[in-house]
C-alpha positions in Angstrom: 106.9 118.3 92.9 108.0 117.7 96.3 107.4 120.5 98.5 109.2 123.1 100.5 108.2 121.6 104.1 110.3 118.2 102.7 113.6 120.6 101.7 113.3 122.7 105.3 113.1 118.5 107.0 116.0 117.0 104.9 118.1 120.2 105.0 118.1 120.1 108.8 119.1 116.4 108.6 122.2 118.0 106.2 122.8 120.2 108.7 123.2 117.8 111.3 125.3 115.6 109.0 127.2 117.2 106.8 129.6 114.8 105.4 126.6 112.8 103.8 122.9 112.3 104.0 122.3 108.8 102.1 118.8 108.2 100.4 116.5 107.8 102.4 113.3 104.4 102.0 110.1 105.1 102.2 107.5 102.8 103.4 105.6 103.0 100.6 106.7 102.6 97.0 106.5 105.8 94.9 106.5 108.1 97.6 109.7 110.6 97.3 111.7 112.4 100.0 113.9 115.0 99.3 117.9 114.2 100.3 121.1 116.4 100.5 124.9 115.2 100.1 127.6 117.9 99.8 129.4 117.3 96.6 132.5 119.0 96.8 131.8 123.0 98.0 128.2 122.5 96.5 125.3 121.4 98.0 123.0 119.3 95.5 119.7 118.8 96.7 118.4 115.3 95.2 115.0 113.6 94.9 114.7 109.6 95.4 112.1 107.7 94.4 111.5 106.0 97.8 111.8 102.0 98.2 114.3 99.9 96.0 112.3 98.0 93.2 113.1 94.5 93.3 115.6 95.0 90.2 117.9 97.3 92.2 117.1 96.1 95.8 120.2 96.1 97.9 122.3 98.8 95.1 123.2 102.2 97.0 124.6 105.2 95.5 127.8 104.8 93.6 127.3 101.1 93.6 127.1 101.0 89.5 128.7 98.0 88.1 131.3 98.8 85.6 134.0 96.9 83.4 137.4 98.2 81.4 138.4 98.1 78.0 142.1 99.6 77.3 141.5 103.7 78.6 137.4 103.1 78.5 135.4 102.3 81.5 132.1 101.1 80.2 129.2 101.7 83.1 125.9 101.0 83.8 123.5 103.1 86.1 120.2 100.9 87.2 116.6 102.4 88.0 117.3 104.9 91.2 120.3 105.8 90.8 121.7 108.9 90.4 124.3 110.1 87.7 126.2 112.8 89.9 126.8 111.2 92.8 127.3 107.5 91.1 129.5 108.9 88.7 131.6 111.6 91.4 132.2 108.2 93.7 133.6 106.5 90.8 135.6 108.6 89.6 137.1 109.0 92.9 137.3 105.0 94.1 139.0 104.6 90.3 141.2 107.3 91.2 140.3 109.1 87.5 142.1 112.8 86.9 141.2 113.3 83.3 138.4 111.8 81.5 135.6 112.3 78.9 132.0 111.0 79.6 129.4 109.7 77.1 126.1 108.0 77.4 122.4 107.6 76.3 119.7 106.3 78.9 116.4 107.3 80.5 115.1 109.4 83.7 112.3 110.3 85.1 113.9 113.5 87.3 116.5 115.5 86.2 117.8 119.1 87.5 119.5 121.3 84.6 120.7 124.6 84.4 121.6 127.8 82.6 124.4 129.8 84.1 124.2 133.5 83.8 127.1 135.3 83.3 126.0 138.3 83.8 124.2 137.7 87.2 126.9 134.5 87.9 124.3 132.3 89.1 122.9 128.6 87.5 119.0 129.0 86.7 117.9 126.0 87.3 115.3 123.8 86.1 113.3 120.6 87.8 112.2 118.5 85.3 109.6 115.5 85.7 108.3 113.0 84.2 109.7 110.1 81.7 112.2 111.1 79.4 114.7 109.7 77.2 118.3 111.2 77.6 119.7 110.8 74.2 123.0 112.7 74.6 124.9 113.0 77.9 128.2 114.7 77.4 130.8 116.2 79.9 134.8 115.8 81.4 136.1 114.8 84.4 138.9 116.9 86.2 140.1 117.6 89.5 139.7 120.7 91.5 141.7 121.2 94.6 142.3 117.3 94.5 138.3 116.7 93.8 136.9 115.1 91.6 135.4 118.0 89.4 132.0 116.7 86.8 131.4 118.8 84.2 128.4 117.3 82.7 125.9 118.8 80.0 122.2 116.7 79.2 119.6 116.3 77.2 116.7 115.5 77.5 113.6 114.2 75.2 110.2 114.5 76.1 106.9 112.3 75.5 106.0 115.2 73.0 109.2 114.6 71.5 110.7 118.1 72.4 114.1 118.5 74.2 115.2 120.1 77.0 118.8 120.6 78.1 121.4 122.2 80.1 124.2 122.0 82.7 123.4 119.1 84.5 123.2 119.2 88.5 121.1 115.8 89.1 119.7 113.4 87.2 117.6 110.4 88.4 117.7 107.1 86.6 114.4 105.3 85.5 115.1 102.7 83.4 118.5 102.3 82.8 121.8 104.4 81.7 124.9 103.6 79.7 128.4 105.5 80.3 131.2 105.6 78.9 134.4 107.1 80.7 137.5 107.2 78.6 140.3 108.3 80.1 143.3 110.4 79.5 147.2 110.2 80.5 147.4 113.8 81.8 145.8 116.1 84.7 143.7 119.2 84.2 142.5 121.1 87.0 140.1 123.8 87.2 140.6 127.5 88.5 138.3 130.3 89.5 137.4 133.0 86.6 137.7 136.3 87.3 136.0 137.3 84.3 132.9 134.9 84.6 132.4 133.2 88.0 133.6 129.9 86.7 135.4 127.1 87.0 137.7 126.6 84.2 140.3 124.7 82.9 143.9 125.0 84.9 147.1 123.9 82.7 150.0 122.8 84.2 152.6 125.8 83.7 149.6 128.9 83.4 
């Protein structure tokens, strides 16, 4: 677990660049930092896993390679990278309004959560370790003329047990498979009233 002292460094370096705090290297391999990019309104807190291996030496965030098929981007994620932020700068560079994501793949840190309607706050969970993600599901929208994620995961376990949840981050180990099919149309997303949530905006509500 990386502790609170590397949160209070790295969220001072936020603070001092809000736009974007890239991953930061480490000298030594396996070591982790803790780094911040603002992500629409939201601030997502994410872990690196220090140096590039050899195998992904020279890929930064968002640099996924990618190819289409008729209304299907087919993407791959390499070890390090991570699925929130690769997948938001995208969407974005491809200019994508309306999508549906898919994929399968493999992480070794992932943060999911439950969101309490009730108390209209995520619960959020930190998980470690290797794990398979057999099932990554979600939709891609706009929000104020963001690119929205709506992503759900999970996750299996060496035990063989899943875990699962809203997804907030999620930190490639081996590799990761997506696939972004897009749709001729444009959803946004509102504020709830009810709930606390974002939900879908039609055109004519």
């Amino acid at each position: 677990m990386v502790s609170d002292e590397s949160y209070t460094i790295n969220t001072k370096v936020q603070e001092e660049n809000p736009s974007r705090v890239r991953f930061m290297p480490d000298p030594a391999w396996g070591q982790r930092h803790a780094a911040c990019a603002l992500h629409s309104k939201y601030l997502w807190c994410r872990l690196h896993l220090g140096t590039e291996s050899p195998a992904t030496e020279g890929r930064g965030e968002g640099k996924m390679f990618s190819e289409k098929f008729g209304d299907t981007y087919v993407l791959r994620l390499d070890r390090g990278e991570e699925v929130m932020g690769c997948l938001k700068t995208f969407c974005t560079q491809e200019d994508i309004e309306l999508a549906e994501v898919s994929g399968i793949g493999a992480c070794d840190l992932a943060e999911v959560g439950l969101y309490d309607v009730g108390e209209r706050k995520f619960q959020s969970t930190l998980l470690e370790g290797e794990m398979e993600i057999p099932s990554l599901l979600g939709n891609v929208t706009r929000m104020e003329g963001e690119v929205y994620l709506h992503l759900h995961i999970t996750l299996g376990l060496k035990d063989t047990t899943a875990r699962g949840g809203h997804l907030k981050m999620c930190r490639i180990s081996g590799t990761c498979e997506l696939f972004v099919r897009c749709l001729p149309g444009h959803v946004g997303r509102k504020p709830d009233p009810a709930t606390g949530l974002n939900v879908f905006s039609f055109q004519g509500e």
